[in-house]
C-alpha positions in Angstrom: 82.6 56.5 125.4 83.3 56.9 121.7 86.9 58.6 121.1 87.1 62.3 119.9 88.0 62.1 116.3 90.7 64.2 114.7 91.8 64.9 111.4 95.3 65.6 110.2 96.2 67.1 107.2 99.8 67.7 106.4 102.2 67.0 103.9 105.2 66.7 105.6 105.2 62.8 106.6 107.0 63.2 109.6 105.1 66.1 111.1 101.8 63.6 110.3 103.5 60.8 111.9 104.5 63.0 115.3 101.1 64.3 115.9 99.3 61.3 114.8 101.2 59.4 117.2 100.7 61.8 120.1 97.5 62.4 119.8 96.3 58.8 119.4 98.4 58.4 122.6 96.1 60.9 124.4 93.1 58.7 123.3 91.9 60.5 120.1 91.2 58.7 116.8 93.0 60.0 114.5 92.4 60.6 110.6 95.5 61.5 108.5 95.7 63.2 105.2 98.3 64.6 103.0 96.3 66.9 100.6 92.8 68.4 100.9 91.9 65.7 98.2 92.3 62.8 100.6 90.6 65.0 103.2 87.5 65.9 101.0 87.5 61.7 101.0 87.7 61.4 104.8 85.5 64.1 105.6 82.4 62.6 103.4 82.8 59.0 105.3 83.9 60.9 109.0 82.2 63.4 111.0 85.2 64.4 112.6 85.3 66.8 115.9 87.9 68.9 115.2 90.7 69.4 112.1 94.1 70.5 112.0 94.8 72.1 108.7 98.3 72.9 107.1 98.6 75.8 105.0 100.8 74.9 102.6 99.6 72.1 100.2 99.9 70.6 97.3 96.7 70.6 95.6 95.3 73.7 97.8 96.3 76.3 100.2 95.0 75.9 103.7 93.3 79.4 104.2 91.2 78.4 100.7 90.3 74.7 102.2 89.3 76.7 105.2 87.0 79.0 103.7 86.0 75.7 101.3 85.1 74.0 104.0 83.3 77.0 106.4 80.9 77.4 103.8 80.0 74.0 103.7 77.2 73.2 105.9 78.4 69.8 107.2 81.7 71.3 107.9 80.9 74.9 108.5 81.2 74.1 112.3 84.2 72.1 112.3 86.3 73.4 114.3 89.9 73.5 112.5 93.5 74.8 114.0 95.8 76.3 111.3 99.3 74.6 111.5 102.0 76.9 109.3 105.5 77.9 109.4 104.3 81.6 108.8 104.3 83.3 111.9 103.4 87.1 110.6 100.4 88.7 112.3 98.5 89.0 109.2 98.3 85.5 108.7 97.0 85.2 111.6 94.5 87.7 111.5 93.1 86.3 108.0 93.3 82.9 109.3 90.8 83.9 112.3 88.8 86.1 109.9 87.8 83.0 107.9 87.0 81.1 110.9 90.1 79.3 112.2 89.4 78.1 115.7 93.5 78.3 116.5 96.6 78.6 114.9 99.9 76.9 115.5 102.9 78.3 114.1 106.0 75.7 113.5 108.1 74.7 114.7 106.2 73.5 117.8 106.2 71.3 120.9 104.0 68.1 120.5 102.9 69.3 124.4 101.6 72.7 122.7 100.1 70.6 119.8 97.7 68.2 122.4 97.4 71.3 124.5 95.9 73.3 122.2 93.2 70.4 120.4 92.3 69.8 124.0 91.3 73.1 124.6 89.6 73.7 121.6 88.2 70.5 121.6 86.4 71.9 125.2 85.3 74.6 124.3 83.3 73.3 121.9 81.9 70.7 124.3 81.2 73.5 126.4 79.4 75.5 123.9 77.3 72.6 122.9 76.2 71.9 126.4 75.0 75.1 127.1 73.2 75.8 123.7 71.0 72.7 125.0 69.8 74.4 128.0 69.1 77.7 126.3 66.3 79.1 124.7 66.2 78.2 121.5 65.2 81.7 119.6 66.5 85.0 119.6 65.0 87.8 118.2 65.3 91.4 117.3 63.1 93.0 115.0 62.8 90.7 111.8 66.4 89.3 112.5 65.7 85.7 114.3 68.9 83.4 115.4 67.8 79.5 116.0 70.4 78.3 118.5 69.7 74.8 117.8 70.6 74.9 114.1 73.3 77.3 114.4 71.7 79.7 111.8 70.4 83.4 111.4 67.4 84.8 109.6 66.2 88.3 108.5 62.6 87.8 107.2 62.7 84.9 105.4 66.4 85.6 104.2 69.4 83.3 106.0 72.1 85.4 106.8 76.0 83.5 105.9 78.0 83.8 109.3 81.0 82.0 110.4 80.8 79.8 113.5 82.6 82.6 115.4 80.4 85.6 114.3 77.1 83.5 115.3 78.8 82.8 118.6 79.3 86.4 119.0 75.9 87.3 117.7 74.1 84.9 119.9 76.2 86.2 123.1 74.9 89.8 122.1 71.3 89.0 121.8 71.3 86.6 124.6 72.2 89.9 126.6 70.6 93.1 124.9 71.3 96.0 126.8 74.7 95.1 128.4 77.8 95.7 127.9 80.0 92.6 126.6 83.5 93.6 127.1 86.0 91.9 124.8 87.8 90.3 126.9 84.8 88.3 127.7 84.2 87.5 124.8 87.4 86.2 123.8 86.9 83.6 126.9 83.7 82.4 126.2 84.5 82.2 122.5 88.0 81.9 121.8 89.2 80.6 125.5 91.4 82.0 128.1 94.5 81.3 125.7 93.7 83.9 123.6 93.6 86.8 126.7 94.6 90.1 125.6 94.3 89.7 121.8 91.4 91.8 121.7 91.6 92.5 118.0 90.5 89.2 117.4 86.9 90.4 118.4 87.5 94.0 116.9 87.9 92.0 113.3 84.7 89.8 113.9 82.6 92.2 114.7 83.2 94.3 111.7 82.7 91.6 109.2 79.5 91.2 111.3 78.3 94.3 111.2 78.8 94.1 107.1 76.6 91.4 107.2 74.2 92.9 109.1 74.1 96.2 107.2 72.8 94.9 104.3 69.5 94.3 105.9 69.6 97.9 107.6 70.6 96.9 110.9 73.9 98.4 110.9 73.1 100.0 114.5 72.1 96.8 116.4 75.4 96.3 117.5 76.9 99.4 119.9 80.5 100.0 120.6 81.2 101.4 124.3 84.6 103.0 123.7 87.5 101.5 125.4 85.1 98.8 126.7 83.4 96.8 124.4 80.2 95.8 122.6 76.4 96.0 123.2 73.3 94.4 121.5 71.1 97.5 121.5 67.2 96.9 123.0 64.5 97.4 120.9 
């Protein structure tokens, strides 16, 4: 079976020595970088399965790679884990806004490091798996989501969504008429590590529904007050 590849970018040479170690230990490949420059090399030759990204670097700050590299469609479903020493909340937040699958905050155990690319790493096994025994074409009105090619059209318009907001869109529209609490949500999205930080889905769904206004569908998408969310029926 071929290994699960990871890139590295970091550059602190110790902290990229540490986890590349550990994580070649627990049978990944492993792909290191010290600037998004070197990445940007690695990432044209390697489709990797999963990147973590520092945020401070020399040529260019992680949260700008990471919205670099979610709007670029070979990378845009990458998943990447923020690794920073700034623990504040709103980092956080705008880290998961742009898409970050995770975020570390140093310093850290390596235990918490290999825990954490393992579980992201399943989940998006996980979600693969299942989107190959779906249907592969919701739709709503003029709005159509393919599943297979992870993108979302209104008419003959494609709509720009992160990988987390078409996760959240297809989990709606795969159950129109139900109520989709967040906290089941976060699992099948985010994973069971990320219990009780319901905000997470609060912030997605808004810059959803954005999106989604702008083609006059800003009702689509229900809130149930102190519950969750619903996909409205037709």
């Amino acid at each position: 079976m071929e290994k699960v590849k990871i890139l590295i970018v970091d550059d602190e040479e110790h902290i990229l020595e540490l986890i590349a170690y550990n994580l070649s230990q627990n049978g990944f490949k492993v792909f290191t970088a010290t600037c998004i420059q070197e990445a940007d090399r690695i990432l044209e030759d390697e489709v990797v399965d999963l990147t973590l990204l520092d945020i401070m670097l020399p040529d260019m700050d992680g949260m700008t790679a990471l919205k670099k590299y979610r709007s670029n469609p070979k990378t845009q479903n990458m998943p990447i884990i923020m690794v920073t020493a700034k623990a504040e909340e709103i980092d956080k937040i705008i880290g998961l806004e742009l898409g970050a699958d995770d975020y570390i905050t140093k310093p850290f155990s390596v235990r918490e490091v290999v825990a954490r690319v393992n579980a992201v790493v399943r989940r998006n096994q996980r979600i693969e798996k299942s989107t190959n025994k779906e249907a592969q074409e919701l739709n709503y009105k003029d709005l159509r989501l393919d599943i297979e090619s992870h993108t979302v059209f209104f008419g003959d318009q494609q709509l720009e969504l992160t990988l987390k907001e078409f996760e959240i869109l297809k989990i709606l529209m795969q159950n129109k008429g139900r109520v989709m609490t967040r906290e089941v949500l976060l699992d099948r999205i985010w994973g069971y590590e990320y219990y009780g930080e319901t905000r997470t889905v609060d912030v997605h769904i808004r810059y959803l529904r954005s999106k989604l206004t702008q083609y006059g569908l800003e009702d689509c998408i229900e809130t149930v007050r102190g519950v969750g969310y619903r996909f409205t029926k037709e």
